[in-house]
C-alpha positions as CSV (number, residue, x, y, z in Angstrom):
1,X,12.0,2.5,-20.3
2,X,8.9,3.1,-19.1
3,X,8.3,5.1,-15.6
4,X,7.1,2.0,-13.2
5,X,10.1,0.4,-14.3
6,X,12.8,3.3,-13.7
7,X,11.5,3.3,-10.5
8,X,11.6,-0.6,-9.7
9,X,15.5,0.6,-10.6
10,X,16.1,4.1,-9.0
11,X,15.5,2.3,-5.5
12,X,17.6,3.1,-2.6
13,X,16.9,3.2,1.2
14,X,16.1,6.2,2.9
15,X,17.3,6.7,6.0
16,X,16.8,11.1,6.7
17,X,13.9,12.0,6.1
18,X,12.0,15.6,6.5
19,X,10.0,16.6,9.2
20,X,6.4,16.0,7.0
21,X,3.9,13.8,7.9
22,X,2.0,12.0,4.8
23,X,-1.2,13.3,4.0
24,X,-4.0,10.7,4.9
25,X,-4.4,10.5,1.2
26,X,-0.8,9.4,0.5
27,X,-1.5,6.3,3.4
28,X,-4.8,5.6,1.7
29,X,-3.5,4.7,-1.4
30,X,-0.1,3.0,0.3
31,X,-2.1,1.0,1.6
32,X,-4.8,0.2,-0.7
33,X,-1.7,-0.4,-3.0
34,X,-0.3,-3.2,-0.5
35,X,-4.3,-4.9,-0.2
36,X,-3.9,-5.5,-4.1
37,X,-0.7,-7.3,-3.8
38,X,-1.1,-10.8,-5.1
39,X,-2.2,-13.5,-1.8
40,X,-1.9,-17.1,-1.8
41,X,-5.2,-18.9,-1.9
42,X,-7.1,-15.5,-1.4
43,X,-6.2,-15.7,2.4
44,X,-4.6,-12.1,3.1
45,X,-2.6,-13.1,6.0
46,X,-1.2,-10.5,6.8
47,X,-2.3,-7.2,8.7
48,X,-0.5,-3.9,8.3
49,X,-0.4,-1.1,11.2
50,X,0.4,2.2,11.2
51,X,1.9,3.3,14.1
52,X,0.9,7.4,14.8
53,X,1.5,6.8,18.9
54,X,5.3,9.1,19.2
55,X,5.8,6.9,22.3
56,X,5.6,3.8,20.7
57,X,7.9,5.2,17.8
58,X,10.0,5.7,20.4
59,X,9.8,2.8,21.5
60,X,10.6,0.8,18.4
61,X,13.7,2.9,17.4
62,X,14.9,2.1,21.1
63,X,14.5,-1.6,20.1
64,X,15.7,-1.1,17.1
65,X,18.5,1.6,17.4
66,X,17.4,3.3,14.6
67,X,16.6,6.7,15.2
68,X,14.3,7.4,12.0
69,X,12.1,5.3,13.0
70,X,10.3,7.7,15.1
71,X,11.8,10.6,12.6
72,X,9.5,9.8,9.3
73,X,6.4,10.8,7.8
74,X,5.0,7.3,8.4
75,X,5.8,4.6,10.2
76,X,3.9,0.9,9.0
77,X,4.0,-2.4,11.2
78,X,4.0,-5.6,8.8
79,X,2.9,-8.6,10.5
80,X,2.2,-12.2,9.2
81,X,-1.7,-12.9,10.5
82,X,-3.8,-15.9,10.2
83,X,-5.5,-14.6,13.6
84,X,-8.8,-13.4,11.9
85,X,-9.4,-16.7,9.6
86,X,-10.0,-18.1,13.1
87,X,-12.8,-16.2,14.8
88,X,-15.7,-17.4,12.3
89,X,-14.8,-21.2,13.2
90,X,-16.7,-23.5,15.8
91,X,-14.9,-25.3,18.7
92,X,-14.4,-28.3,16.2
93,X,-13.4,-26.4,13.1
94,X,-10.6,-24.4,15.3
95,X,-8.9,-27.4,16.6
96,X,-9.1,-28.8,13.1
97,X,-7.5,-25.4,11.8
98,X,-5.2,-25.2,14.4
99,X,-3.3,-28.4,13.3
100,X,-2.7,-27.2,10.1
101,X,-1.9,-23.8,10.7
102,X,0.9,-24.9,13.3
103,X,2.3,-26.3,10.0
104,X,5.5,-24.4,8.5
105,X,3.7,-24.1,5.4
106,X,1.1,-21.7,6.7
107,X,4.1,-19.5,8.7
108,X,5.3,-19.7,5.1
109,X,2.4,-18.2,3.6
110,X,1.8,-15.4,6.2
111,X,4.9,-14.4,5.9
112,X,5.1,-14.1,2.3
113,X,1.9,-12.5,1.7
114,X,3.3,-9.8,4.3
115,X,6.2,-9.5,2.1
116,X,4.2,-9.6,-1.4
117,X,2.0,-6.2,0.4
118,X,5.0,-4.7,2.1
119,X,6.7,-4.5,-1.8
120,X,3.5,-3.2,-3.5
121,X,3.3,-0.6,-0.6
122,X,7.0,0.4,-1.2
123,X,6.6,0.8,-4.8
124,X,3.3,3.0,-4.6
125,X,5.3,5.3,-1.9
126,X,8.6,5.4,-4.5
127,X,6.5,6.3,-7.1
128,X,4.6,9.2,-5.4
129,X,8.3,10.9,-5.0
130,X,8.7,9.4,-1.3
131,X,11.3,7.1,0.2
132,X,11.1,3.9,2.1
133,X,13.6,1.9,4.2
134,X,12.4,-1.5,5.6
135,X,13.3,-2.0,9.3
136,X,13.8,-5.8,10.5
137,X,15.6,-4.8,13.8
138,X,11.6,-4.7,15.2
139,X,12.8,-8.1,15.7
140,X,15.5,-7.4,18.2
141,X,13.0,-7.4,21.1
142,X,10.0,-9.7,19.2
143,X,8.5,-10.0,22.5
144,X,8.1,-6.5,23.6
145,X,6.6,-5.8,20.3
146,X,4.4,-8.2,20.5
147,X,3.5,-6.5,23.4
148,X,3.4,-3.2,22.5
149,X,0.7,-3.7,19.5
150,X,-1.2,-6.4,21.5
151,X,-1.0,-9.0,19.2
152,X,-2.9,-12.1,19.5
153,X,-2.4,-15.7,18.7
154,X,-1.4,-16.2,14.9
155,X,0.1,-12.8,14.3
156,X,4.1,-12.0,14.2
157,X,5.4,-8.8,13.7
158,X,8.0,-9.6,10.9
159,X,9.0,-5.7,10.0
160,X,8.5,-2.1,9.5
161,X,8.6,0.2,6.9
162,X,10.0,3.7,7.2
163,X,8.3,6.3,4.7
164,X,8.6,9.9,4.0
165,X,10.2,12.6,2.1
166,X,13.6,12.1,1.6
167,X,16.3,14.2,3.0
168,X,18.9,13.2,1.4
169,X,19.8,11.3,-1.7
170,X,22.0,8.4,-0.9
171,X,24.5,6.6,-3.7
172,X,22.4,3.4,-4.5
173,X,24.3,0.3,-3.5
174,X,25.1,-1.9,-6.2
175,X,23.0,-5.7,-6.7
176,X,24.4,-8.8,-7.6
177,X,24.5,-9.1,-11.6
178,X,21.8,-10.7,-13.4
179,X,23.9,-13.7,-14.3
180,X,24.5,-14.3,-10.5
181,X,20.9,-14.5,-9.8
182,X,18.7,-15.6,-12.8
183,X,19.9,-19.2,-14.0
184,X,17.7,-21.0,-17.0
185,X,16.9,-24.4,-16.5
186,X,19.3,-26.1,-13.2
187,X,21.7,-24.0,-11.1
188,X,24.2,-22.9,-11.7
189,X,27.8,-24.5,-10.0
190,X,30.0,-23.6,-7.1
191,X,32.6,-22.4,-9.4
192,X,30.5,-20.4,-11.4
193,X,29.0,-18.8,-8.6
194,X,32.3,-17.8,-7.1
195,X,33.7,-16.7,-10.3
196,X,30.5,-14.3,-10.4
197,X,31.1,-13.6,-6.8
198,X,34.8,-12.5,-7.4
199,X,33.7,-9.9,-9.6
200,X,30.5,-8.6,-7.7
201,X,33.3,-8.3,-5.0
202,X,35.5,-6.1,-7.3
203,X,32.4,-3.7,-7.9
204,X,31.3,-3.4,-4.2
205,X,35.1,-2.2,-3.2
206,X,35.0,0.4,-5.5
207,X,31.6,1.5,-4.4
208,X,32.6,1.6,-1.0
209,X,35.9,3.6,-1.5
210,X,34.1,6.4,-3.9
211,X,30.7,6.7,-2.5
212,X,30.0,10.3,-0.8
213,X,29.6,9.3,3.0
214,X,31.4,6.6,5.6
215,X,34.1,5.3,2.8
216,X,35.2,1.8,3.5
217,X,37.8,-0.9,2.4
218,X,35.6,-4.0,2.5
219,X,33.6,-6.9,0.2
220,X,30.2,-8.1,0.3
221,X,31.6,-11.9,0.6
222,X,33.4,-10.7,3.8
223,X,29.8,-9.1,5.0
224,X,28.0,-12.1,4.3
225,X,30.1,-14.3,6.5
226,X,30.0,-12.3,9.0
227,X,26.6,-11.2,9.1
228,X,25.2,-15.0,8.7
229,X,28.5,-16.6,11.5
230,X,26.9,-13.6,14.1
231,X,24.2,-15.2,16.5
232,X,21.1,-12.9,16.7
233,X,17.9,-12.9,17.6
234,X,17.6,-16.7,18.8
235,X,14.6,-16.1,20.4
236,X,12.6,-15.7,17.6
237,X,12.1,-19.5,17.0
238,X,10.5,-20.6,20.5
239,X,8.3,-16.8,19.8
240,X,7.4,-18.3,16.6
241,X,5.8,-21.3,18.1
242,X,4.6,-19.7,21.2
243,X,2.5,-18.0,18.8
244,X,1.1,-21.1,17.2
245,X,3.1,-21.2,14.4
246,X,5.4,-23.2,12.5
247,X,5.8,-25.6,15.0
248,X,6.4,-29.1,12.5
C-alpha cells in the first residue's frame, strides 16, 4: 500500500489542535493543492478564504459552537461562487446568464467544485502530518456569515475547514462496508441494504462502548433517524435563492 493511499485510510477528524499557526508555505501548497482539484467545465466556482481576523474566528465558533474553530493553525471558508464569471458580461449577456445560473444545476456545480477543492485541500494537509475537521455548522447563522465575509450575489458559504497540528489522536470511526456502498450494475434492494445495515449497526456499538473518550450505548441507524427527523437550518433555502441561486 502505497503512502497516498494509507493516508486516504488513516483519516480521522481533528478536533484539538496545538497552539501553531501553519507556515505560509503549508497554506500555499493547501491551497494550490485544492486549485488543481478536478472542475466541471473549467469553471472554478468556487472561492476559498482563509480567515486570519481572531474576531471573526470568534465569531464563527460562536455560530458554530465549536470552540476549535478559532483554536487551529488555519482556519479556510469554502464557498460555492459563480460571482466572478459575471463581471466580464455586458447588460445583455448578464441577464442571459442570470437565467441559467438561477438554475439548480449550476447551485449544483458550485457546490460540488467547492467540495471536489475542499477534499484535495484536506488530503494535501493529512499528508503533510496535519489534521483537518470540516465544519458545516457555519451554516447555523448562513446570513450573518454572509455578512461577516461580505459576500456578493452568486457566492454561499457552504463550510469550513479546521487545520493544524493535531493534539490528540482520536479512534477513527468506522465507514459503512464496501458492499453497503459500491453496487455493480443496479442497486442493490431494501433487504439487502438492511441486512448490511444490521451488521454495520453491530460494529458501530462496539466502537462506541470500547473507544477511549465519551463511551456510548447507541447505533448509527438510530443516529440517522434522528439526525435527518431534527428540523435545522430551514433558512437556508430562501438564502439560497436570495442569493440567485437554485431557484427552479
Amino acid at each position: 500500500m502505497n503512502e497516498t493511499i494509507q493516508t486516504l485510510l488513516n483519516h480521522r477528524s481533528i478536533r484539538k489542535f496545538q497552539d501553531k499557526a501553519l507556515s505560509e508555505q503549508q497554506i500555499t501548497t493547501i491551497v494550490d493543492a485544492a486549485r488543481f482539484a478536478s472542475t466541471s467545465s473549467y469553471l472554478m466556482a468556487y472561492s476559498i478564504i482563509g480567515v486570519t481576523d481572531p474576531n471573526k474566528k470568534a465569531e464563527l465558533a460562536a455560530i458554530s459552537n465549536q470552540a476549535y474553530i478559532k483554536d487551529n493553525g488555519h482556519f479556510l471558508l469554502f464557498c460555492a461562487d459563480f460571482h466572478r464569471h459575471t463581471l466580464h458580461a455586458t447588460q445583455e449577456e448578464y441577464q442571459d446568464m442570470l437565467t441559467n445560473l438561477e438554475n439548480t444545476e449550476h447551485f449544483l456545480v458550485a457546490t460540488i467544485d467547492a467540495t471536489l477543492a475542499a477534499q484535495n485541500a484536506a488530503i494535501a494537509a493529512e499528508s503533510m502530518g496535519l489534521g483537518i475537521c470540516y465544519i458545516g455548522s457555519i451554516r447555523n447563522d448562513i446570513d450573518k456569515v454572509n455578512d461577516l465575509f461580505q459576500l456578493p450575489s452568486h457566492v454561499i458559504p457552504l463550510f469550513g475547514m479546521a487545520i493544524g497540528y493535531p493534539a490528540d489522536s482520536p479512534d477513527q470511526k468506522p465507514r459503512l462496508p464496501k458492499t453497503s456502498i459500491y453496487f455493480e450494475n443496479e442497486y442493490i434492494s431494501d433487504d439487502e441494504h438492511k441486512t448490511q445495515l444490521q451488521k454495520f449497526d453491530a460494529s458501530i456499538s462496539d466502537y462506541y462502548q470500547t473507544r477511549k473518550e465519551n463511551q456510548r450505548i447507541d447505533k448509527w441507524t438510530s443516529q440517522v433517524k434522528q439526525s435527518i427527523a431534527n428540523p435545522k437550518r430551514a433558512r437556508i433555502s430562501t438564502y439560497v435563492k436570495e442569493k440567485l441561486f437554485n431557484k427552479r
